[in-house]
C-alpha positions in Angstrom: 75.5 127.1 107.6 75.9 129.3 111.0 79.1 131.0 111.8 80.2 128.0 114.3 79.9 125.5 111.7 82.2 127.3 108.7 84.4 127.7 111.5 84.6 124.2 112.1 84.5 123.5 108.3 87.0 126.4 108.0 89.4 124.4 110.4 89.2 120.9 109.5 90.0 122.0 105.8 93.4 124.2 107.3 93.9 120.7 108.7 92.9 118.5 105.7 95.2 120.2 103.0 98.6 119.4 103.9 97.6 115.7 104.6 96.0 115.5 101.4 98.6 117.0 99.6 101.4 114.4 101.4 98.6 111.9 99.9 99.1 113.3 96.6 102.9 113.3 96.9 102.5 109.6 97.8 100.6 108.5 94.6 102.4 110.6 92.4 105.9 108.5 93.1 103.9 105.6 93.0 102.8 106.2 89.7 106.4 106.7 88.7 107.2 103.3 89.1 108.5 101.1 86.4 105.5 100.2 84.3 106.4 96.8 83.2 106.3 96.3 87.4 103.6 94.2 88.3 100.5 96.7 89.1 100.0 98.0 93.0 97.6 97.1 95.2 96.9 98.9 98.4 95.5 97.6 101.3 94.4 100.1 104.3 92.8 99.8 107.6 91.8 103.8 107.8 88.7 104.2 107.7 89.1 107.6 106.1 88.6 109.6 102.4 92.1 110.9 102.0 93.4 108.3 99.5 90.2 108.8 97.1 90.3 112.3 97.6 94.3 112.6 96.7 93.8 110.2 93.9 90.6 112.2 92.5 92.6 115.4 92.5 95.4 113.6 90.7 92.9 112.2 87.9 93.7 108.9 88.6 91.6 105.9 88.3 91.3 103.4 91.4 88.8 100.3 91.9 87.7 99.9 95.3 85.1 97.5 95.0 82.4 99.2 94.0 80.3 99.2 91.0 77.7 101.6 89.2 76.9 104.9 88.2 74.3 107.2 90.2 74.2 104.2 93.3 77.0 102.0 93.6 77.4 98.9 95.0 79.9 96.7 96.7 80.7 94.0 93.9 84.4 92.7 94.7 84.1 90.9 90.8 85.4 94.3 90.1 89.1 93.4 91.4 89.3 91.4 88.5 89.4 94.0 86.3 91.9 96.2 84.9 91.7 99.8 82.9 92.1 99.8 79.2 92.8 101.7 76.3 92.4 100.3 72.4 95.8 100.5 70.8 94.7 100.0 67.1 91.2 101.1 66.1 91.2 98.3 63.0 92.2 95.3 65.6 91.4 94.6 68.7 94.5 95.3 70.6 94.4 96.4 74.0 96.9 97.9 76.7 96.3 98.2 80.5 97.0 102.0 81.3 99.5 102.8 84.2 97.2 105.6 85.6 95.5 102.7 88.0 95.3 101.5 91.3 93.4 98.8 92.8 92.4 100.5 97.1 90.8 97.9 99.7 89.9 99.3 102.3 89.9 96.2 104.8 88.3 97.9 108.0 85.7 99.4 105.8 85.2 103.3 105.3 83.4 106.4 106.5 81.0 106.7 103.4 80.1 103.0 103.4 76.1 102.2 104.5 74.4 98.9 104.5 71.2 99.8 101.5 68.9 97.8 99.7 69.5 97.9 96.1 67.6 96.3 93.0 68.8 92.8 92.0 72.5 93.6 94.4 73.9 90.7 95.9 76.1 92.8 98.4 74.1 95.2 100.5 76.8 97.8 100.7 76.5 101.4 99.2 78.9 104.0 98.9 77.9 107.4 99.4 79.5 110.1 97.2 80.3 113.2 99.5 79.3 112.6 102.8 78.1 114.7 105.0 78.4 114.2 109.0 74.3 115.1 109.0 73.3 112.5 106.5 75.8 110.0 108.1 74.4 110.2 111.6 71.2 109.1 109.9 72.2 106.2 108.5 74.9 102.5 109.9 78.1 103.0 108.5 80.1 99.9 107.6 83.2 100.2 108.9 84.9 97.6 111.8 85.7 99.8 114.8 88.9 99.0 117.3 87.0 96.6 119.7 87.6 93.1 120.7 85.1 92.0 118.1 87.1 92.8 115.5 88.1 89.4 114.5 84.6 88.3 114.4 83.0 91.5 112.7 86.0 90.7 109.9 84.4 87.3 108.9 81.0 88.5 107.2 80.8 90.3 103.9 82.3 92.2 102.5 84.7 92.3 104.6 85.4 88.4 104.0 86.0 89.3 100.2 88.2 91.6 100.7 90.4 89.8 103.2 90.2 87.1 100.7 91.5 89.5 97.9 93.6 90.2 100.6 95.3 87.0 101.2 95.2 86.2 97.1 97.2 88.4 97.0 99.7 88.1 99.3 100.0 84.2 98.5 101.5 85.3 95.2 105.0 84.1 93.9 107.7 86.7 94.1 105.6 89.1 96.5 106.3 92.2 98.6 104.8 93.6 101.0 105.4 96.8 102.6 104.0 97.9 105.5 103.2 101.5 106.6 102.2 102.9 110.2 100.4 99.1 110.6 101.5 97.9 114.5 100.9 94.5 114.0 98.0 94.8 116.5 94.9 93.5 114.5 95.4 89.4 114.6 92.9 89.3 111.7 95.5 90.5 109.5 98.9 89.2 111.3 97.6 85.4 110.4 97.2 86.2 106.5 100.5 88.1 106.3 102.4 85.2 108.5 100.9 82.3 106.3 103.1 83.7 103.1 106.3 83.4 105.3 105.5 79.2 103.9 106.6 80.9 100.1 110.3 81.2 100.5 110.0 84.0 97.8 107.7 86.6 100.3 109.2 89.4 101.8 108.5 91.6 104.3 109.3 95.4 104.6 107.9 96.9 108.0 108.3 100.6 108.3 107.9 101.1 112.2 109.7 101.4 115.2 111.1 97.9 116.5 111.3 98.1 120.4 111.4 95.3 123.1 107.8 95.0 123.4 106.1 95.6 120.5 105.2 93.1 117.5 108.0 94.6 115.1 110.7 94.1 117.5 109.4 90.2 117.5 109.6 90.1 114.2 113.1 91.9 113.9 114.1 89.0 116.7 113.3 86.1 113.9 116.5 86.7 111.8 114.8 86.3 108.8 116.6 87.7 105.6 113.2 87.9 104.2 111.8 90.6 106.7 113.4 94.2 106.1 112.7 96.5 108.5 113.2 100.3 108.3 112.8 102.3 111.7 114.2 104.4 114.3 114.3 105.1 117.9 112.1 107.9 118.7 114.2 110.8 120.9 112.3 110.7 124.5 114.4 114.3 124.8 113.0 115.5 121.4 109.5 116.5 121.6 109.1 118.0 118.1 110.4 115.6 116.6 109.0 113.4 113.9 110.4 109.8 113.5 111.5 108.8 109.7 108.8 105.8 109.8 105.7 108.7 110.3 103.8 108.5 106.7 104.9 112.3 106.0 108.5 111.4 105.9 108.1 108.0 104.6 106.5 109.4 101.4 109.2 112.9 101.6 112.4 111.0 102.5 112.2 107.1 101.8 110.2 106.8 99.0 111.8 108.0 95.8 110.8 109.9 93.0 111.6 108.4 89.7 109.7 111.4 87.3 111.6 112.5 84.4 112.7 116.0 85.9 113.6 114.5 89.0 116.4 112.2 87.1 117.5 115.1 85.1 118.2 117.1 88.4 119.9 114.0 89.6 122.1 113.4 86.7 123.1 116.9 86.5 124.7 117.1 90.0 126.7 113.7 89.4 128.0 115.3 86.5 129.1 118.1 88.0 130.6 116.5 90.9 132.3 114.5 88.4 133.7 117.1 86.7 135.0 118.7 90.7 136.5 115.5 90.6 138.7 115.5 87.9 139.8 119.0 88.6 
């Protein structure tokens, strides 16, 4: 590597850290969560490694669709399964761990290539540690912002995961929350609008709602079941960073549940409780 390159390399990683580690922060209080919750499933249009890399650094297990050891394949049969551990070595008795997430990544992903493989159905490989060099040398699989969009959505395996997709959301008793997503891609508006016909969806946008944007049309509807948590960004503020921006969504909104956290918690109610009753 020449001295220009490990510069680059040596910027893009001062740059990379503190995202990652937001990324970590964000699984962490995920994991958190109430286990007898129904399990997570996230859905992401970015194209990019930081939600593999946060949860690798974490040791948590994800499926993201593919399958195999040394190559793997695209096989979206994997969605169907879940992580176990045996309970009783005399029985067979089974429990699904909580360390597990199920990641589609909807527009595809940086280290996705169209490959032949022995007896695969799906001609979609992951590659484990891309480089940019052996990239450039070969068609990523990812859906790039053009007006093709729509159509590039409707082959494989982007079909399968849209249908996981809208499985999912057609789901009794379901919530989804929304992060950073503009409403833009129509693709994606149609599946999340069809489950507005199950009067028990609901809908939690994290954006900005203004007069001329998608989440300001949706804020318009009056609909109990849409929950919208945003702000007005300052046009006099120009370092400032609007509570809907994934760094203070993860930092601000979403809350941490571990053990210690609690403790601290319950501590300082119990000693404004006592100031109290001074």
């Amino acid at each position: 590597m020449n001295a220009e390159n490990a510069k680059s390399e040596e910027g893009k990683a001062s740059i990379d850290k503190p995202l990652i580690e937001t990324y970590k922060q964000f699984y962490r209080k995920l994991l958190s969560r109430n286990p007898t919750l129904p399990r997570l499933n996230i859905f992401t249009t970015n194209y990019d490694l930081y939600s593999e890399r946060a949860m690798d650094l974490l040791g948590i297990h994800y499926v993201n669709g593919f399958t195999g050891g040394i190559s793997k394949f695209f096989n979206p049969a994997i969605f169907n399964y879940a992580l176990a551990e045996k309970m009783d070595l005399s029985q067979s008795k089974w429990s699904v761990i909580d360390n597990f997430f199920y990641l589609y990544k909807i527009h595809g992903s940086v280290n996705w290539i169209e490959a032949d493989g022995e007896n695969k159905l799906f001609k979609v490989k992951e590659i484990q540690e891309p480089t940019l060099e052996e990239l450039r040398e070969k068609e990523t699989i990812m859906i790039h912002p053009t007006p093709l969009k729509y159509n590039a959505s409707l082959g494989s395996p982007y079909s399968d995961l849209f249908r996981e997709f809208q499985k999912k959301l057609m789901q009794n008793n379901n919530i989804l929350v929304t992060i950073g997503y503009s409403f833009s891609d129509e693709h994606i508006n149609n599946l999340i609008f069809q489950a507005f016909t199950i009067p028990s969806f609901r809908l939690i946008v994290i954006g900005e709602p203004t007069e001329k944007n998608a989440i300001g049309k949706l804020l318009e509807l009056n609909d109990t079941r849409i929950w919208i948590i945003g702000e007005k960004w300052p046009a006099d503020k120009t370092d400032y960073t609007p509570l809907y921006f994934f760094k203070n969504f993860v930092e601000q909104i979403l809350p941490d549940l571990t053990a210690e956290d609690l403790d601290h918690k319950m501590e300082a109610t119990i000693n404004n409780l006592k100031n109290l009753l001074k």
